[in-house]
C-alpha positions in Angstrom: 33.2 -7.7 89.3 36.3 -7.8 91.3 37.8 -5.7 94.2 40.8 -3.9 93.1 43.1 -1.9 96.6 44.4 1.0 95.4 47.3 2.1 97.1 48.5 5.7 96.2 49.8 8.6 98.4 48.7 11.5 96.0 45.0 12.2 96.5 44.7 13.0 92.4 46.0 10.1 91.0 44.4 7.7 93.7 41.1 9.3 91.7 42.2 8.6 88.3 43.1 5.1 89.5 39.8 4.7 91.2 38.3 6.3 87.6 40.1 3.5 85.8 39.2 0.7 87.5 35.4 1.8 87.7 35.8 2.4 84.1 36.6 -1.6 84.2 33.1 -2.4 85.8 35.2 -3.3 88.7 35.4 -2.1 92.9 38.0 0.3 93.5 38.8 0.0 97.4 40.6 2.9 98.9 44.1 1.5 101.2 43.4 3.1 104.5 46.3 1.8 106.6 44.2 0.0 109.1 45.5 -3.8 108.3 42.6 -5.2 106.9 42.3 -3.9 103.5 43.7 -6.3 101.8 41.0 -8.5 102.8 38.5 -10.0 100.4 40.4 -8.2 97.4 41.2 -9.7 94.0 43.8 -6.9 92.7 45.7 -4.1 94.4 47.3 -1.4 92.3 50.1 0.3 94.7 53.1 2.6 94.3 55.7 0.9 95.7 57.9 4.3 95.9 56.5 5.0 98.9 57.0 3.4 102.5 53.3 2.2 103.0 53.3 1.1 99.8 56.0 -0.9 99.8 55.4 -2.9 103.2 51.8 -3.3 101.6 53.1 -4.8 98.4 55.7 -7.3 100.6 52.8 -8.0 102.9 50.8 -9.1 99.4 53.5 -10.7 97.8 53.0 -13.9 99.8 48.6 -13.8 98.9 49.1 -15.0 95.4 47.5 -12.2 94.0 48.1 -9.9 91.6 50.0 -6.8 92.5 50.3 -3.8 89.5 53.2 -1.4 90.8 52.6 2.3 89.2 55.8 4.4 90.0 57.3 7.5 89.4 60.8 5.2 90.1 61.9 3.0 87.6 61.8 -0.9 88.9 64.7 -2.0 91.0 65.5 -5.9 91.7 64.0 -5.5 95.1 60.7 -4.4 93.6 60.8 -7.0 90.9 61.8 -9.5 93.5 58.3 -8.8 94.6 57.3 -10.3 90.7 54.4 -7.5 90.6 52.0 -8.9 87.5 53.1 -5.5 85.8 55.4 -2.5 86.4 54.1 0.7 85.1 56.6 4.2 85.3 54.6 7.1 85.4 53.7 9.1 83.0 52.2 5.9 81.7 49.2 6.0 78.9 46.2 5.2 80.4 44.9 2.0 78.1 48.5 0.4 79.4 47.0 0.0 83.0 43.8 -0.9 81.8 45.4 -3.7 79.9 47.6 -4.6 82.6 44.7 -5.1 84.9 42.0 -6.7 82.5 45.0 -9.5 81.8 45.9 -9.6 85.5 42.2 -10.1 86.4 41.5 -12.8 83.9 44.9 -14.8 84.3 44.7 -14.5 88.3 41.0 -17.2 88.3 42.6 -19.3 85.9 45.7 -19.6 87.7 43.8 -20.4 90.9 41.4 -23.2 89.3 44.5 -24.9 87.7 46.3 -25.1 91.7 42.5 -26.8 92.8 
């Protein structure tokens, strides 16, 4: 089971995210603000259209791990700069972040064994 943040200013579809990735068999963690959320986490899921979630996703992009954006904005350089594992624009079909997830989860352990 891993630990997914979930970073996502509208109360509704932070529950629908949390929904999804419990769905998974996985953690959903709640981003709080406080600076150590990120810690002991093996996904985040953030909307990078908004301030917080943007400094959260920079501050993550140096962790090596992986980052889905979900955004009602469509994906700038800036964002993809970031090289989020996906990049979802809302409306998005629900099996599309579930997918995007599953094969960020799986790649990310293989990934680290192969740097070992």
């Amino acid at each position: 089971m891993a630990r997914v943040l979930i970073c996502e200013p509208h109360d509704d579809i932070a529950a629908l995210l949390e929904l999804i990735v419990r769905r998974l068999g996985h953690e959903p963690v709640t981003y709080r603000g406080d600076g150590r959320d990120h810690l002991g986490i093996d996904a985040a899921v953030i909307e990078p259209g908004e301030p917080e979630g943007l400094r959260l996703a920079r501050s993550l992009a140096t962790a090596d791990l992986p980052v889905l954006f979900t955004s009602i904005y469509p994906p700038d350089a800036d964002l993809l700069a970031l090289e989020p594992t996906a990049y979802l624009v809302k409306p998005f079909p629900l099996y599309a972040l579930e997918r995007a997830l599953d094969s960020a989860l799986t790649v990310a352990p293989t990934a680290a064994a192969a740097a070992l």
